[in-house]
C-alpha positions in Angstrom: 25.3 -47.4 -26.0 23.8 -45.6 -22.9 24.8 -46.4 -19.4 22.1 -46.2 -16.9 23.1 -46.2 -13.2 22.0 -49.5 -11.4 19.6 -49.7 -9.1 22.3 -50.1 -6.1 23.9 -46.5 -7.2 20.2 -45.1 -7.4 19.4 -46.4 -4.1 22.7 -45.0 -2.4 22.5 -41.5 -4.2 18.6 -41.6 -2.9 20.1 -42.5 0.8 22.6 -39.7 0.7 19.8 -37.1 -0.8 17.5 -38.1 2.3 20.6 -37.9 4.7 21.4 -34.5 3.5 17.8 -33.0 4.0 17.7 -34.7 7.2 20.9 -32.7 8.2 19.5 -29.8 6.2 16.3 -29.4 8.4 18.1 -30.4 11.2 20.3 -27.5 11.2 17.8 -25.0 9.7 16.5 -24.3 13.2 20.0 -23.7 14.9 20.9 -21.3 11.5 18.0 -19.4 12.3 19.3 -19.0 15.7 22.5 -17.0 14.8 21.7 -15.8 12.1 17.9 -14.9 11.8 16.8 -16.2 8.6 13.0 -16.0 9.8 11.3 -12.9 8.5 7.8 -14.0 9.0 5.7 -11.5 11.4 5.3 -12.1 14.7 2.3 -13.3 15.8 -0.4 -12.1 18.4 -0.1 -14.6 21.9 -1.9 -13.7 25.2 1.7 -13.9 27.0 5.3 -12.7 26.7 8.5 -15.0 25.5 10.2 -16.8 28.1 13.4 -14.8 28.7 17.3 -16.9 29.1 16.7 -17.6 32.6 19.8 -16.6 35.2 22.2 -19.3 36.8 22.0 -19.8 40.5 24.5 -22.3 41.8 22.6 -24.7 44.0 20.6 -27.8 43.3 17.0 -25.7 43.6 19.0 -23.0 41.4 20.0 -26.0 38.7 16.6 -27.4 38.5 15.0 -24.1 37.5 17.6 -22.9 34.7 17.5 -26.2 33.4 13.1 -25.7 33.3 13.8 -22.0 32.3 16.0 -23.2 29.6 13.9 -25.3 28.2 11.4 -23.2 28.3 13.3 -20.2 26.0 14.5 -22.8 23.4 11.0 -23.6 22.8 9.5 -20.0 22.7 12.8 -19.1 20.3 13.0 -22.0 18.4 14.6 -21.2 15.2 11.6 -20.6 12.2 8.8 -20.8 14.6 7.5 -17.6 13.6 6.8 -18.9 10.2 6.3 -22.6 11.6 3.3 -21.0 14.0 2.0 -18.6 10.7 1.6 -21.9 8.4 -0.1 -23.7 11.0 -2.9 -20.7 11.4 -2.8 -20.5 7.8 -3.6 -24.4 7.1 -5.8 -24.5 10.2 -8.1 -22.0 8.6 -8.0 -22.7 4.8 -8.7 -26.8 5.0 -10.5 -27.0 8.5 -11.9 -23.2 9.0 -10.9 -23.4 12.2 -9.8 -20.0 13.7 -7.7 -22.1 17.0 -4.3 -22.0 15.8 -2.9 -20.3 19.5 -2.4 -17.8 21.6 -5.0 -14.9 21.3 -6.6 -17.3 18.2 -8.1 -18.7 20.9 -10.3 -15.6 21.8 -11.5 -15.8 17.8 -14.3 -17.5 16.6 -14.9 -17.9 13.2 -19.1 -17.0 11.9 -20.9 -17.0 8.6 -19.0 -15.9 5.7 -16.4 -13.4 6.5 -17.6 -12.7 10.5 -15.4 -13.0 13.1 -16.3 -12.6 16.7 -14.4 -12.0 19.7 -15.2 -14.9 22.0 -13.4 -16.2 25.2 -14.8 -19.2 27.3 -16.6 -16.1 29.5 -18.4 -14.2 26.4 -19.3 -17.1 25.0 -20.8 -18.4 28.1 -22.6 -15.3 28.7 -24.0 -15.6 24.9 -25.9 -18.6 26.0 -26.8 -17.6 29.4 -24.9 -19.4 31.5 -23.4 -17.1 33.7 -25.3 -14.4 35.8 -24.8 -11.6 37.9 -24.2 -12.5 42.0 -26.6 -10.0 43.9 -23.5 -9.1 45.9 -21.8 -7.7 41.9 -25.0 -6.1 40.9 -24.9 -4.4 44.3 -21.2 -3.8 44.0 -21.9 -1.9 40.8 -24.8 0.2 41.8 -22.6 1.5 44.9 -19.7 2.7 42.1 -22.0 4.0 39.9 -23.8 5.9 42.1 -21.0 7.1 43.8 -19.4 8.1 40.6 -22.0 10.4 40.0 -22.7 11.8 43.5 -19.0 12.6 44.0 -19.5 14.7 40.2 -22.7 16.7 42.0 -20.8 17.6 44.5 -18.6 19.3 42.0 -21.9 20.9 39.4 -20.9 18.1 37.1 -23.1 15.5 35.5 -22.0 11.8 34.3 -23.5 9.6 32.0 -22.3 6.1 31.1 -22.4 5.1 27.8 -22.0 1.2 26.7 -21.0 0.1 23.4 -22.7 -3.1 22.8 -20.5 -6.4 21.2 -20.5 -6.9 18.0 -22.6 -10.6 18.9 -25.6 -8.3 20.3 -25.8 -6.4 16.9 -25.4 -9.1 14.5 -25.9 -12.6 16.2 -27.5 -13.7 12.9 -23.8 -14.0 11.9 -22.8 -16.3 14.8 -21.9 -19.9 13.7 -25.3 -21.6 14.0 -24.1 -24.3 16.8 -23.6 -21.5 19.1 -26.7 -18.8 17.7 -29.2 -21.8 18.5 -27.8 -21.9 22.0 -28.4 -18.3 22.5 -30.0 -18.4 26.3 -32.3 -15.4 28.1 -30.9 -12.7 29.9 -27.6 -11.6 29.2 -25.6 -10.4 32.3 -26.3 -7.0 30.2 -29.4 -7.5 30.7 -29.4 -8.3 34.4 -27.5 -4.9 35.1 -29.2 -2.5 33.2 -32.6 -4.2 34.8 -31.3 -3.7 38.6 -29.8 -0.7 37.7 -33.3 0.5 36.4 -34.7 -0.6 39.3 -32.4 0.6 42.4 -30.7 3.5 40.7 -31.3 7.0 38.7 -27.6 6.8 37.5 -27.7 7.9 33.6 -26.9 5.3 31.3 -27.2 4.9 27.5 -27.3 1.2 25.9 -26.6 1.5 22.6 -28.1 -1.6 21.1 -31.0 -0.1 20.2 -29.2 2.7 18.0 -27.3 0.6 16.6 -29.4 -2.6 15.5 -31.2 0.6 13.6 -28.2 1.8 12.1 -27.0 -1.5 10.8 -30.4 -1.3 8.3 -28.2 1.0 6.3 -25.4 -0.9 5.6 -22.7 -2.9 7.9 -22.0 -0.9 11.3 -18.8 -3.4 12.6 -16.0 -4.2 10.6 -16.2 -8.5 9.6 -12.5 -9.2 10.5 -12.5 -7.2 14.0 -13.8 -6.5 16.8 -14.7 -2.7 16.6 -17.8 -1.2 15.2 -16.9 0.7 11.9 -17.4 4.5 11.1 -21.0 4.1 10.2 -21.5 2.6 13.3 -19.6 5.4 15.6 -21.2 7.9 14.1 -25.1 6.5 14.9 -23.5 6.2 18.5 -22.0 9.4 18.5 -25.4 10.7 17.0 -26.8 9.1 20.1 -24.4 10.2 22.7 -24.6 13.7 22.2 -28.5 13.5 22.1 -28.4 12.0 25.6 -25.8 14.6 26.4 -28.1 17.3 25.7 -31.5 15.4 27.3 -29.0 16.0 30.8 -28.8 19.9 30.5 -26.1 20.3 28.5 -27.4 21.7 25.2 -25.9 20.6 22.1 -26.7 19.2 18.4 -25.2 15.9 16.6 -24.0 16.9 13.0 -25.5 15.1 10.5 -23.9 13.0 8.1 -24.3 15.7 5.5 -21.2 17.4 7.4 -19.0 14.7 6.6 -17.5 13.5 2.7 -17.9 9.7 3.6 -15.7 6.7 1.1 -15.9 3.5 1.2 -12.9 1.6 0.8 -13.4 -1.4 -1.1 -10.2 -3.5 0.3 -8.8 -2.3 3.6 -6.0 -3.7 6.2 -7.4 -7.0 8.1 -8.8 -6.2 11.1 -7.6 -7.2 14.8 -9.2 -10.8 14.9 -7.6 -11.4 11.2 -4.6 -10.8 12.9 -5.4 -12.8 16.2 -4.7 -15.8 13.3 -2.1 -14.9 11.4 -4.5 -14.4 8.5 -3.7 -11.3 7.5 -3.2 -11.7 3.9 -5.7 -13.7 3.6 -8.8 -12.0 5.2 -8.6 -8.4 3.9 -11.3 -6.0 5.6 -13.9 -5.3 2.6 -16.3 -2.1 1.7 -14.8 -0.2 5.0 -16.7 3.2 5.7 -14.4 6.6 6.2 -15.9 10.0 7.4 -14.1 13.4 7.0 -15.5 16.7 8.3 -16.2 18.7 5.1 -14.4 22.1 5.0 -17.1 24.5 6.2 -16.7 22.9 9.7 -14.6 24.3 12.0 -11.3 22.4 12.5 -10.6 20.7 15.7 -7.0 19.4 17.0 -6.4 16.5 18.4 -3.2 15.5 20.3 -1.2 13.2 22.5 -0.9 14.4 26.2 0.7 11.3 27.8 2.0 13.6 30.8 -2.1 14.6 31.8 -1.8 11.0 33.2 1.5 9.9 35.6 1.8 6.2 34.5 3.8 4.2 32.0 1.1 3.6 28.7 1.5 1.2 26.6 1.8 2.6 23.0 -1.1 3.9 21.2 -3.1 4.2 24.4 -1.5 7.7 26.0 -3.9 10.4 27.1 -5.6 12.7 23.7 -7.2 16.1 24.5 -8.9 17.0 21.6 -10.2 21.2 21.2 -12.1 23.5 19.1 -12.3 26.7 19.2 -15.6 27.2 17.5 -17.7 25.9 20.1 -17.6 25.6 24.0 -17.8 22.7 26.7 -15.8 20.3 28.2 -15.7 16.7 28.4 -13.9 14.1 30.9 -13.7 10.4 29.0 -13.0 7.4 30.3 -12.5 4.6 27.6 -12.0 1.9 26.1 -10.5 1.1 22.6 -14.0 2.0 20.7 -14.0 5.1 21.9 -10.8 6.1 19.1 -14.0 6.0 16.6 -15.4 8.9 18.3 -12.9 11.0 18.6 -13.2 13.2 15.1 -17.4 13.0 16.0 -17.1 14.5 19.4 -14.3 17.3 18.8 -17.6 18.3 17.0 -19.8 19.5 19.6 -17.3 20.6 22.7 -14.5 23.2 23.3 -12.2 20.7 25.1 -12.0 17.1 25.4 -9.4 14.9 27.2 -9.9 11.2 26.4 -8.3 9.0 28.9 -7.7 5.4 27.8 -9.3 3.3 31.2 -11.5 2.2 33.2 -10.7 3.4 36.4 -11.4 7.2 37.5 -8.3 9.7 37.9 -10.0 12.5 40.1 -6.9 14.4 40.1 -7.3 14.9 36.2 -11.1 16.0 36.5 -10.5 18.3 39.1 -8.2 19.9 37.0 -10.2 20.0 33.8 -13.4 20.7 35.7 -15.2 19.4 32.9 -18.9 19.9 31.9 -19.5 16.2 31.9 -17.6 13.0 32.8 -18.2 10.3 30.5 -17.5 6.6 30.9 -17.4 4.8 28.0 -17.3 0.6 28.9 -17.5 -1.9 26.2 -20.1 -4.4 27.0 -17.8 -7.4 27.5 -15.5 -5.2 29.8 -18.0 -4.2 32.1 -19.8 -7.4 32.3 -16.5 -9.0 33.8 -14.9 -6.0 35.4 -15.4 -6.3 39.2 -16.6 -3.1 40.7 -15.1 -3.4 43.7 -11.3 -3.2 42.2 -12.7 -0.3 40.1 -13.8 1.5 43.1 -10.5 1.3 44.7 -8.8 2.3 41.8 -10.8 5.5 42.1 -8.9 6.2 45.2 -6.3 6.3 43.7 -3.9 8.5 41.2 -3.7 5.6 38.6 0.2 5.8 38.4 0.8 2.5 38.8 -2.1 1.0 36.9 -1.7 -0.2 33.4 -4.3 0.7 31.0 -6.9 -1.9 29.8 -7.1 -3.7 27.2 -9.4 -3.8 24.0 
């Protein structure tokens, strides 16, 4: 005969299982701790971990290592890497909802695969709610102009080049809530229209170039925030065109000069990351150009002494040369800008590509380029202030950090 526990023993042994996973997850945490079980990826926050704060014996001193304390536990809490990656991950697969902290706040999720870069300012300057002081458009005419008077001076011309956001070239992929809110003039707008009006200053707005090029296929990537290599070509295409309409001869290569693939399933772009989706939101049918043989080869190369400042990794100084063909080029960037590299090295002698916003006059006295050419990303210029940026241009730039993307 068979012996079945009774339903006291049953209800203990289930007591002592729930006791022990309590313990269990308990613990976990605090094992973590020492001995760093968690091997999940960091993820992307707009902010650095609290450090142990420092003991200063007096009451003020108490209060704040107690608060700084508290403060490191929670920002090193054992598994919170994973913890915060599951979160993300559930937030996006039931809800769709692209919120799951720190920079997944600046991500908003469109139609299908699109995702957008879109803090509180962008998206208020998508519907029209914010516009241009008088006293900012004024502020940026004086720097521009100034810009390119101080260049005369010296025989060399400047253009400014803006790279649209990826909203301007493909708002049809906006989440519809926000698309029908779409108001009238963007602050782009407003500046290119006084500029037009009070100023000669050269600048090329590439929105039309590129709302062309996208009939051909997709000209951003879906799961970032930069255009793609289709796109940086039609604006490289475009570039050197208005290069050359400013005196300085020169040709765009066509897209015969280049074997182009397309990668069908690619790394997840920054934004993917942003949300810890990485796995889950591969970059699809990516575009890759490389020169074809008969074209002269260029060489490109990190120079992060050309610039006296600390960079942050990635960002250092790049001169780029080619000894088939002549000119020289000044750039002042932004992130896009790295899609234009192997386009440009094209079509001058020597390029030094310099990763801010901010002027270093030092460096183009030096070079004594052809050209200088700022490159500003639409949401960067529309909510830099121009005064700072004029100061900075006094200045050497050694104590300036780059910007960001």
């Amino acid at each position: 005969m068979t012996l079945f526990p009774s339903a006291e023993i049953l209800r203990r042994r289930a007591d002592i299982g729930l006791i022990a996973v309590f313990f269990i997850l308990v613990w976990l945490p605090c094992a973590d701790t020492f001995l760093h079980l968690d091997r999940a990826a960091a993820t992307q926050e707009n902010r650095l971990p609290a450090t142990f704060p420092k003991f200063h014996p007096s009451l003020a001193g108490i209060g704040k290592f107690l608060a700084g304390t508290e403060a490191y536990f929670a920002d090193h809490f054992g598994f919170r890497r994973q913890l915060v990656r599951w979160q993300q991950r559930w937030q996006w697969k039931i809800f769709r909802d692209a919120q799951g902290g720190g920079n997944a706040r600046s991500v908003l999720a469109g139609k299908g695969d699109w995702l957008f870069f879109a803090e509180p300012r962008t998206v208020n300057d998508i519907i029209g709610a914010m516009r241009f002081t008088a006293a900012e458009l004024e502020g940026w005419r004086t720097l521009l102009t100034g810009r390119r008077d101080w260049l005369r001076e010296r025989g060399i011309r400047y253009l400014l080049v803006i790279p649209p956001d990826k909203q301007s070239i493909y708002p049809e992929h906006l989440p519809d809530w926000l698309a029908d809110r779409t108001g009238p003039p963007q602050r782009l707008d407003q500046f290119l229209g006084y500029m037009r009006a009070h100023s000669d200053v050269p600048i090329l707005d590439l929105r039309a170039t590129l709302l062309d090029a996208k009939k051909s296929g997709d000209i951003y990537l879906h799961t970032d925030t930069h255009w793609n290599a289709r796109g940086a070509f039609a604006a490289y295409r475009r570039i050197v065109q208005e290069i050359a309409s400013l005196g300085l001869p020169s040709t765009p290569l066509d897209a015969e000069a280049f074997d182009i693939s397309i990668a069908a399933k690619g790394p997840a772009g920054d934004l993917a990351q942003m949300m810890g989706q990485e796995g889950s939101l591969p970059e699809k049918n990516t575009p890759s150009f490389s020169p074809k043989p008969s074209l002269p080869p260029t060489r490109l190369r990190m120079e992060p002494d050309l610039v006296p400042k600390k960079w942050t990794p990635g960002t250092e100084p790049r001169v780029i040369e080619n000894p088939a063909t002549r000119g020289k080029m000044v750039m002042f960037h932004d992130s896009f800008a790295q899609h234009l590299f192997l386009f440009l090295g094209q079509n001058f002698g020597r390029i030094v590509f310099v990763w801010q916003p901010h002027w270093n006059k030092p460096v183009i006295e030096r070079e004594k380029p052809d050209i200088v050419v700022d490159d500003i990303l639409q949401r960067v210029l529309i909510f830099l202030n121009p005064e700072d940026a004029r100061k900075d241009d006094e200045r050497t730039g050694s104590e300036i950090s780059p910007a960001a993307k």
